[in-house]
Each structure stands twice: as C-alpha cells, then as structure tokens.
N, C-alpha and C positions, 0 to 999 in steps of 0.2 A: 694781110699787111696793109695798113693805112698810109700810105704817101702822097704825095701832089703831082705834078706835073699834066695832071688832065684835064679837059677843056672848065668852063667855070658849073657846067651841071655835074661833074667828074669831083670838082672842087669843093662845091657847096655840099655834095654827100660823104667826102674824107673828113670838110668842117666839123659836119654832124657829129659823126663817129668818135671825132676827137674830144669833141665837148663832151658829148658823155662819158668817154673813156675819162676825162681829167674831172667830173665830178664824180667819180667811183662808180659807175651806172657800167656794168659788163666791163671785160677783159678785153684787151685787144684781141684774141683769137675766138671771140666771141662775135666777132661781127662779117658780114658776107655780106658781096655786094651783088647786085643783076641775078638774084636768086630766081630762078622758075616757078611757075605755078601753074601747072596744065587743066585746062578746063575740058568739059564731058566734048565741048563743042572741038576739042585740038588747039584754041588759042593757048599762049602761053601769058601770061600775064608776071612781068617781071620786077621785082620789088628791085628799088635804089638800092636796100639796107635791110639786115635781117639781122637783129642783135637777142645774143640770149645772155640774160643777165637774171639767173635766179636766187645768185645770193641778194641781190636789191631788191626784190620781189616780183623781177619782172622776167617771167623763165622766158619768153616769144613775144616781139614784138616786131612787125613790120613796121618800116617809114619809107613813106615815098617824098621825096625832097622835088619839092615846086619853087622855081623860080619866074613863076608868071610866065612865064612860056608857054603854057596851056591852059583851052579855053576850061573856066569852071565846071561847065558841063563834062567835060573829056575827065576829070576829076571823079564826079558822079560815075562814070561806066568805070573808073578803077576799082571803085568802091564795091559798088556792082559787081565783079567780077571777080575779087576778093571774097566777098558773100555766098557766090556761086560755088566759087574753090570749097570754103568751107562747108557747104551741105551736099559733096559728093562724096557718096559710100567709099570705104577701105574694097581695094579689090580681091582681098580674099574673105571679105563679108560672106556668112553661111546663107546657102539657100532660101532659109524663111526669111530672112532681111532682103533678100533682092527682090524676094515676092515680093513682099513689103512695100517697098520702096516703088516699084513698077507697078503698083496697084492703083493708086493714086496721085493725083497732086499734090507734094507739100505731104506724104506721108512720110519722108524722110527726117522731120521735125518730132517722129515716135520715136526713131532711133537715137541712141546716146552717142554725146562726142567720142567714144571708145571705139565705135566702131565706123567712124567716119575718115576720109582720106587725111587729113588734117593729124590726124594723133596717129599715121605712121609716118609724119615728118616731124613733126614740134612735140616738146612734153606737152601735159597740160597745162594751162595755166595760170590756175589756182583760183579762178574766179569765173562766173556765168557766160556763156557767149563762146563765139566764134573765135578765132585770131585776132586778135589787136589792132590797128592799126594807129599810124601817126601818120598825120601831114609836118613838114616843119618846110613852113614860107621863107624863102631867100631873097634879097636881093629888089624889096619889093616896100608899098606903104600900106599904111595898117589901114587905110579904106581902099584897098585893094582887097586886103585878107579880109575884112567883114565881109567886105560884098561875095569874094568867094565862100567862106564858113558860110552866109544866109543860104545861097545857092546848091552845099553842100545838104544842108540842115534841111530846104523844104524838098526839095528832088531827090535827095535820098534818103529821106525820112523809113520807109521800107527797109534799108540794110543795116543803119544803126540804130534805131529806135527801139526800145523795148515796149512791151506787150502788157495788157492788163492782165490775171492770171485767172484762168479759168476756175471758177471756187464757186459755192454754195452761198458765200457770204461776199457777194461783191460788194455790198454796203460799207461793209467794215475794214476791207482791203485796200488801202494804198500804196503798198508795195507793187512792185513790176519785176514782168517778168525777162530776163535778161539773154534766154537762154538763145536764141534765135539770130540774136541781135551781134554785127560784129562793133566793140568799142570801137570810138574814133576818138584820139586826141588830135591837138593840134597846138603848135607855137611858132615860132619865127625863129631863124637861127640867127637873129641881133640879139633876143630874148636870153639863149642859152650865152653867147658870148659875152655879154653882159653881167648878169645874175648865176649862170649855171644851170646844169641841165637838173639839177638838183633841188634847185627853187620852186616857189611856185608859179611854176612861167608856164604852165599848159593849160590848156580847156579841152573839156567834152561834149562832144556836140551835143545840144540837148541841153548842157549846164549853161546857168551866169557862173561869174567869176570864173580865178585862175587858181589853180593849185600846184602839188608835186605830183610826179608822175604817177607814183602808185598811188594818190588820193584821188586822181584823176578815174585810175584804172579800176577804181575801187566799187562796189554794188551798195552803200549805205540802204536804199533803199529796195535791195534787190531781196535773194532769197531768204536770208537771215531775220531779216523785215516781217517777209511772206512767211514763217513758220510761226514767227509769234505773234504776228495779227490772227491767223488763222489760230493757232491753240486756245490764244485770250476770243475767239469769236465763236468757236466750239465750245468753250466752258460757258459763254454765255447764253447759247442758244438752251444750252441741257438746262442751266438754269432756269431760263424763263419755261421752257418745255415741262421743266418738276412743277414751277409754280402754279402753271395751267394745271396740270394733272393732277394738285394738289387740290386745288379750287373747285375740281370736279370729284372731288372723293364723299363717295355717301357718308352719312351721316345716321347713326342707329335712332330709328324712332320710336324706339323704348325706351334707353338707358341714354341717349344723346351722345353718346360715343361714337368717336369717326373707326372707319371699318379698318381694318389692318389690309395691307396687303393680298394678303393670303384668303381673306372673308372676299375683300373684291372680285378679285380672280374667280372665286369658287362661283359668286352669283352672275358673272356675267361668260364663263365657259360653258357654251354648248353643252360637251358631257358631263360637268358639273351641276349647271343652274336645277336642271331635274328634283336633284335630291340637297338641293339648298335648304329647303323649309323654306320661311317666310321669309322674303326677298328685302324685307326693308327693315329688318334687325340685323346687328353685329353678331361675330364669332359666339363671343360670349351669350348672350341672349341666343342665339339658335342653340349653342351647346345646352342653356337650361332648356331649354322646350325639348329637345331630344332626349335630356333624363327624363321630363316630366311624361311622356311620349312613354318610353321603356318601363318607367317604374308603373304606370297604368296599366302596361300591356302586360306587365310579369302579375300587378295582382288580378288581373282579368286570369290569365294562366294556372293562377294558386287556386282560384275560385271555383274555375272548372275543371280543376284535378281534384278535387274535397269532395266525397262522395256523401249522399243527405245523411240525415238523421232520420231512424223510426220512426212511423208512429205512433201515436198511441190513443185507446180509449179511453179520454179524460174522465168518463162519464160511470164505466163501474172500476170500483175499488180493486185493487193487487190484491188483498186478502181475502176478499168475498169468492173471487175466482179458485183460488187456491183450494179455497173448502170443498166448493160445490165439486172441484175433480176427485176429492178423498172420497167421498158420499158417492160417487158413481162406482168408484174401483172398490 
C-alpha cells in the first residue's frame, strides 16, 4: 500500500511508486518496499522499491531512491552488491553445478540465470543480464546527478558494463555481451513528475541520451546483434574459405579440366593416391588410361590363350608325299 506520512527518504520512494503507477508502469500491488537481498557474505542489502510490472515490459525491476544523502561511492558498493546477489547459485542447485561453481573464480558465469538465486525470487526478465536496476535522484541538481552517474559509470564499470563476446570472428563482431552485466538506468523524480515515468526521461549507464524505460532496458546491440553478425560472419568466412580451396583445385594436364571433387580426394587420400594412376589428369582422362590399361591387358590375355599354328614343309609338295606312301604300302 502506497501512502505518505514517512520521513522525506520514505517520501521520495511512495513519489516514485506513484509516478509509475499513474503512467500505467505496474499495479499498485505490484510494488514493495525495503525488499531484502542476502548476500553469500550474510549482509542484507535492501532495495527502496521492487516493482514488477510485466504487462509494460518490465517483469523486475529494482530502484534505489537517492536523495543525495550518500556519498557516490556508497552508490557504487550498492551496485556492487546487487551484482554479487545476482551471481549466487539457487540453493538447491545439483551437485555438479556446486562443483562447478567452487572449482573456480567467476565459473559461476558457465551456469545459466535458471539456476541462480536470483530466478527463485523474480521471473525472468525477458532480456540479457542480471536484475535491473534504477537509480531515481530526488531532491537534488542535475550537476550533482552527473557527477554522481560519472562516478557511477567509471567505478563500477565492472557491474554494469557489458563484455565483448568471446567469437572466432572478433573482427566482424560489435555486438556485446550482456549476459553478466546488471542493467542500470537512472532519472530524477522532477523528471518523472514532470513528463512521466513513461517518457523518455531515463538513461543507461554506458548510453548518451535519454529514452523510455523499456528502450532504456532494451539490448539493440546485445545478443540478437551477436546471432547475426556471427551467421553473416560464418557465411563469410565458408565463402572466402570455398574461394581459397577453389583457387587451389588441380587442373587436368591433358584435357585442361579442373578435377571434380571426387578425382581430388582420390589423388591426395593416403589409401587412395596408390591406385590413382597418373596424378596430374582428371577423372575422366584416368578412366580412358584404365580402359586403354584393361583393353591391352585382355588382348595380351586372348593372345596367350590362342594356341600356334603347325607347321609346315614349304619345300615338298602335299601330293608328291602322298604317292611315294602308296608305292611303299
């Protein structure tokens, strides 16, 4: 239940709540305030504001409501600390993930949000990254809030910043990677009271300009990016990879015909190349030398199965012989 009466930090976080409630941003019973978050260490680290608003796009979103009351750095270790919440395991995580995760530094970054502390309290939330966050500045001037945001931006660059993506093709990849990273918006609640929470009255650390919240919350250049710089960088590599292997394809020194596939293969396989024939003709051309090859060897074959012919004495006559046997008998 959103009502007043609490001191002006009490105040400026019912403001909040309201403004989004009155631009259609979550339900009233959608929002909770001094929400816990227990850390591996036992700190608890307590959110202002915990709005879940997933018919607007936004199913989880943290806000810590700063009215300059704290130092920018104490900012930073919220942040911090948020970051930490989200990359500790679900406690009934199976055995080979607690290995896992106890194996190394930062091997907790192999396991998926599904099975971290985080997604047995909040749905997910429909984009890359950790839990959300917002700052919304109260009560305060806007070279106050830069210098905070700068302060925000290079000290904890580590908790919201996204990652280059580990790929084969880092040349051709400017997408980033989100996954690690918890979003941070931020606004002023003059901003929202003003314009609405609705407008484009936020920033993300890391961005120029201001946007709406879910544009804010949004990855343009996250994984969606990352699938089709990487497909269009795959098609390219096989590309240039055929055209190589193309460049390199023999070429028949008989008939000038490039080899097929199949003719390649055969002269350069180990247990092929043997019974290639001649290594620098095509298919074709080896298949004529293997007839020419067989049809020698069969009439070699016919020749020495044909048994001689007699002989004969040219020298006396078939009839002179005939006689002289009558004359003896």
């Amino acid at each position: 239940m959103l009502s007043g009466g609490y001191d002006d930090h009490a105040a400026a976080v019912t403001s909040t709540a309201a403004e989004l409630h009155r631009a259609g941003i979550g339900h009233l019973l959608g929002f909770e305030t001094e929400v816990p978050h227990r850390l591996g260490s036992g700190y608890v680290q307590r959110a202002d504001l915990v709005m879940r608003a997933p018919a607007s796009g936004v199913p989880v979103l943290l806000l810590e409501i700063d009215r300059r009351t704290e130092d920018a750095h104490e900012l930073v270790h919220k942040l911090r600390r948020y970051w930490e919440w989200g990359r500790l395991l679900a406690p009934d995580a199976d055995k080979h993930t607690v290995d896992l995760v106890r194996s190394r530094p930062n091997a907790i970054e192999d396991v998926g949000n599904e099975k971290r502390l985080w997604r047995r309290v909040y749905p997910p939330t429909g984009r890359e990254g950790l839990v959300p966050l917002a700052f919304v500045f109260a009560d305060t001037t806007k070279a106050k809030v830069d210098n905070t945001v700068q302060v925000l931006e290079e000290a904890g660059r580590r908790y919201w910043a996204p990652r280059r993506y580990d790929t084969l093709y880092r040349e051709a990849i400017t997408a980033k990677d989100y996954s690690q990273a918890v979003p941070v918006v931020f606004t002023t609640l003059e901003q929202l009271m003003e314009h609405g929470a609705d407008a484009a009255v936020w920033r993300r650390l890391g961005r120029a300009g201001e946007q709406t919240l879910t544009a804010a919350l949004d990855n343009p250049d996250g994984d969606v990016l990352f699938w089709n710089q990487e497909a269009r960088a795959d098609a390219e590599y096989k590309r240039r990879r055929a055209a190589e292997r193309e460049a390199r394809r023999p070429v028949c020194k008989r008939c000038g015909a490039k080899f097929t596939d199949e003719r390649w293969e055969e002269i350069t396989m180990h247990r092929t190349a043997w019974q290639a024939g001649d290594l620098s003709v095509c298919g074709p051309c080896h298949a004529d030398d293997v007839a020419r090859e067989e049809a020698a060897a069969e009439a070699a074959r016919i020749q020495a199965a044909t048994p001689p012919e007699p002989e004969h004495d040219h020298d006396q006559e078939p009839g002179k012989l005939q006689g002289l046997f009558r004359r003896r008998s």
